[in-house]
LOVO-939858 format. One record per residue (C-alpha): residue in three letters; x, y, z. Coordinates in steps of 0.1 Angstrom, whole numbers, always signed. Layout:
# residues N
R; type; X; Y; Z
R; ALA; X; Y; Z
...
***
This chain:
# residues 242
R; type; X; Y; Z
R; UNK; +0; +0; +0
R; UNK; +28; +26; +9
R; UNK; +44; +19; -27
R; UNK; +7; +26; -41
R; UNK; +6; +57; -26
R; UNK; +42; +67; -30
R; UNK; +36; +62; -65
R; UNK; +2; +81; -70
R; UNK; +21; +110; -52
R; UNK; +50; +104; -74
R; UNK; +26; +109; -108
R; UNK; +3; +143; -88
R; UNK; +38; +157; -82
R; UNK; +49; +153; -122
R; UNK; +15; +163; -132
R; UNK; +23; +194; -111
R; UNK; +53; +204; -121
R; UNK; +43; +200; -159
R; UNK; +17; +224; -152
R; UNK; +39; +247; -131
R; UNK; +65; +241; -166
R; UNK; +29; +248; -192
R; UNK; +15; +283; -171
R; UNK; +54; +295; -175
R; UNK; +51; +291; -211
R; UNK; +18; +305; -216
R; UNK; +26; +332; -186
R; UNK; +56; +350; -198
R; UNK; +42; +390; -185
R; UNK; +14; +381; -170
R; UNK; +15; +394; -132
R; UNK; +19; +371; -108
R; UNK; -14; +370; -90
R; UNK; -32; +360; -125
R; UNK; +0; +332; -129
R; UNK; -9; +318; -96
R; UNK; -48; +317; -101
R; UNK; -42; +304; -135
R; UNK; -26; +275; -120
R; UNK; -49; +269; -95
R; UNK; -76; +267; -114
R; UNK; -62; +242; -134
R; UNK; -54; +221; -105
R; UNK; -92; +222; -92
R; UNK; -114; +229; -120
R; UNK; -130; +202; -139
R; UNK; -125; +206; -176
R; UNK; -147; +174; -191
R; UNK; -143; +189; -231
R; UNK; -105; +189; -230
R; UNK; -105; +155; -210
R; UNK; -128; +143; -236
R; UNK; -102; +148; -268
R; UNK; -96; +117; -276
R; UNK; -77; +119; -311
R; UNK; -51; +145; -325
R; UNK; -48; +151; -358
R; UNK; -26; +171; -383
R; UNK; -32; +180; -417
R; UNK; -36; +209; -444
R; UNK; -61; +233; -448
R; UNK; -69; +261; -475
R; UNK; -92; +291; -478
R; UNK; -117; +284; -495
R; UNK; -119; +315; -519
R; UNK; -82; +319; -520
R; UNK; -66; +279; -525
R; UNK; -35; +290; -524
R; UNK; -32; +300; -490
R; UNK; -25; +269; -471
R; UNK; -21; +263; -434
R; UNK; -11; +233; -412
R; UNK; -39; +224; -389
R; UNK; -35; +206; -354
R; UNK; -75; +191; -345
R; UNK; -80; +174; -306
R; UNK; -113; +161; -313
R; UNK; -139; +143; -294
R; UNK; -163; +116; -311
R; UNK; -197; +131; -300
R; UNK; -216; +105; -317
R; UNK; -209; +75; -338
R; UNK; -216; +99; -369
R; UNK; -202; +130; -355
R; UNK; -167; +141; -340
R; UNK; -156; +178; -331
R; UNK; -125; +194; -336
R; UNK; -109; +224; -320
R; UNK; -78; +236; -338
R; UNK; -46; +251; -328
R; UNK; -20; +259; -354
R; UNK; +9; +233; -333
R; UNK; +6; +208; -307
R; UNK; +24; +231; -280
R; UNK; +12; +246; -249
R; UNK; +16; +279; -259
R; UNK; -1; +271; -297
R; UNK; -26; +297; -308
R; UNK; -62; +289; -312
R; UNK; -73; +289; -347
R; UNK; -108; +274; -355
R; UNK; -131; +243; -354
R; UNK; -141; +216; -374
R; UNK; -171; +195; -373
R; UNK; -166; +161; -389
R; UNK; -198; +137; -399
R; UNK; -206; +106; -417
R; UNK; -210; +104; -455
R; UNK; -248; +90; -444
R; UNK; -251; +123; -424
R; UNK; -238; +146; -451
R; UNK; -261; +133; -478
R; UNK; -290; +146; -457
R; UNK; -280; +179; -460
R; UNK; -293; +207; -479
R; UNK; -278; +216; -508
R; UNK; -271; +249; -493
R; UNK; -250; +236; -463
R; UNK; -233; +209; -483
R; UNK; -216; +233; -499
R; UNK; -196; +240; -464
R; UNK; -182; +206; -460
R; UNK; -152; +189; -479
R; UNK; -145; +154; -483
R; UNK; -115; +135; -468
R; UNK; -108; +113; -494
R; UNK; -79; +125; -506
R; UNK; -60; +136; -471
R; UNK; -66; +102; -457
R; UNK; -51; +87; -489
R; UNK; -23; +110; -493
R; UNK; -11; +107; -462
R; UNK; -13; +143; -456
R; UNK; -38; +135; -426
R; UNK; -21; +120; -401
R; UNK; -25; +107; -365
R; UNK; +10; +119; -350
R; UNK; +25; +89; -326
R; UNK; -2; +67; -334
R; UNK; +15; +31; -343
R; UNK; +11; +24; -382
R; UNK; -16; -5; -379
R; UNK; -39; +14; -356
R; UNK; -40; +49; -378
R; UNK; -47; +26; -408
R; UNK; -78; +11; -388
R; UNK; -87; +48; -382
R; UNK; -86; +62; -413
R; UNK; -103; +33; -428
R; UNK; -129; +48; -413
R; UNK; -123; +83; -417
R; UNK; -121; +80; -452
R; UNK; -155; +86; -460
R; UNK; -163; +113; -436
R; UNK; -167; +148; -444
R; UNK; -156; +182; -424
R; UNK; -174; +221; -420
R; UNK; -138; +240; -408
R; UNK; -139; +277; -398
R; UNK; -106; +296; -388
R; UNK; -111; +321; -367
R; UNK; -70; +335; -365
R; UNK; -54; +338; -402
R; UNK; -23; +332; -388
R; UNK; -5; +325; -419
R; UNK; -11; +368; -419
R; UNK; -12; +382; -387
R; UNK; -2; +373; -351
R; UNK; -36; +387; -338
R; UNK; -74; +370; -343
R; UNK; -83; +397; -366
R; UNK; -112; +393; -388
R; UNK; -145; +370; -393
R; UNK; -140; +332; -391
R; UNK; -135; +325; -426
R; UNK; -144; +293; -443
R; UNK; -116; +265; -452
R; UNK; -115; +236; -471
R; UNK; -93; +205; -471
R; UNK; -70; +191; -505
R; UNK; -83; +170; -532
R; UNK; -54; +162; -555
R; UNK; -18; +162; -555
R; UNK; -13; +193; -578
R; UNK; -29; +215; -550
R; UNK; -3; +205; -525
R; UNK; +19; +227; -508
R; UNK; +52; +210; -508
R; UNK; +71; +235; -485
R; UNK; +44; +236; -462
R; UNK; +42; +199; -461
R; UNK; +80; +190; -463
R; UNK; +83; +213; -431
R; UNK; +56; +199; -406
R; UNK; +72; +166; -418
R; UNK; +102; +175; -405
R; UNK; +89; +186; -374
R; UNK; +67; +159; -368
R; UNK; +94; +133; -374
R; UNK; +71; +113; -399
R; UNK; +72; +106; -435
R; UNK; +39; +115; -456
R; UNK; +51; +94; -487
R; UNK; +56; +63; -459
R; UNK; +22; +69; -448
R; UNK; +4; +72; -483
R; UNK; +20; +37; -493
R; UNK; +7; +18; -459
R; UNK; -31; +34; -467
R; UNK; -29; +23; -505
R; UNK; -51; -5; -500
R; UNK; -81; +17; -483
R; UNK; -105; +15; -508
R; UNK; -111; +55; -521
R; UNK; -152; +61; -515
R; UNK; -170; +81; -543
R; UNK; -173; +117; -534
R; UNK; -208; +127; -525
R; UNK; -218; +155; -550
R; UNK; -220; +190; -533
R; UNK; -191; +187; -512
R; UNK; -159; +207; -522
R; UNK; -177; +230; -539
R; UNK; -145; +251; -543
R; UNK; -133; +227; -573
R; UNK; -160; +238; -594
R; UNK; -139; +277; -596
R; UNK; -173; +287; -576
R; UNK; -170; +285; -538
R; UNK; -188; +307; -508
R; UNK; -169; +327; -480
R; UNK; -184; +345; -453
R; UNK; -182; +386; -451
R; UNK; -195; +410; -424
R; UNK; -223; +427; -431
R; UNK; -242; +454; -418
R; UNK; -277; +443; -404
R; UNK; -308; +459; -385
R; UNK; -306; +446; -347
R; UNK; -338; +432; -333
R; UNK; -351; +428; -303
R; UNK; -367; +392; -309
***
């Protein structure tokens, strides 16, 4: 029993001085009253979204009115429901990462209910799962291909809400993104640099998913191939009182 506990205090304590190493990050000329509640409140407040992420994910998204403006994209996503999962996106996996949008991911059953109207918000993932530009960093080679087997045929609605790739403020209205369909649209710096990062290979991971089978693409979804896409705009508007 004493080791038991020695060893539940051993883990609290490591737990605690990663926080105490995260807040100093994040904290760098804050004053130190805020510092000290910030890390309290981490210690005693439950958080059940953030200990509900599940999976992270990193891939590639574009603009959807301006394709050639690509950003890497870091999702911690929880599955919902068996045809739902939702993303929150930072642009790295890094305690002090910025905050960039969201991303609501559902089944191709679910997106062929849609409207035509709102299908035109969603992309497929055909084409990042079988790249290998979609990847599930640390995840062992057999169990990402069992995941993206399955991912495959989903389909995402992304907003980003910080155009990082342009300013190091959240300026702006969320504007609408969109995710790759074919090689020609790729980014290769981009790409060749979160590679590095990451330590992982995208070629190596397109060759082990060359057996998942590629689904049709539901028509409606990536609309933005067509020349033709949406983006949202701020507009002026009456306010009402209900």
């Amino acid at each position: 029993m004493t080791g038991v506990v020695i060893g539940v205090a051993g883990v609290v304590a490591a737990g605690l001085v990663r926080s105490v190493v995260a807040m100093s990050r994040v904290g760098t000329g804050h004053p130190l009253k805020h510092r000290l509640l910030d890390l309290a409140a981490r210690g005693v407040q439950p958080k059940y979204p953030l200990q509900a992420m599940s999976t992270y994910l990193n891939g590639l998204h574009l603009y959807a009115d301006e394709v050639g403006r690509q950003v890497e994209a870091s999702h911690f996503c929880i599955h919902l429901r068996h045809d739902l999962h939702q993303c929150v996106i930072f642009d790295r996996n890094a305690v002090d990462a910025r905050l960039i949008g969201i991303e609501y991911i559902i089944s191709e059953e679910r997106f062929r209910q849609l409207p035509d109207d709102e299908k035109r918000l969603w992309h497929s993932h055909h084409y990042e799962v079988k790249s290998g530009i979609l990847t599930a960093p640390g995840i062992p080679d057999l169990a990402e291909h069992a995941y993206f087997e399955d991912l495959i045929s989903t389909y995402g609605k992304t907003f980003h809400s910080w155009q990082y790739d342009r300013d190091d403020f959240p300026y702006g209205i969320p504007q609408l993104m969109m995710g790759l369909t074919e090689d020609e649209q790729v980014d290769g710096s981009l790409l060749d640099a979160r590679d590095r990062r990451l330590g992982i290979s995208t070629v190596h991971k397109r060759r082990n998913r060359s057996d998942i089978p590629t689904p049709d693409v539901v028509p409606g979804a990536n609309g933005w191939v067509s020349g033709r896409g949406v983006q949202t705009r701020l507009d002026e508007v009456d306010v009402t009182t209900g």
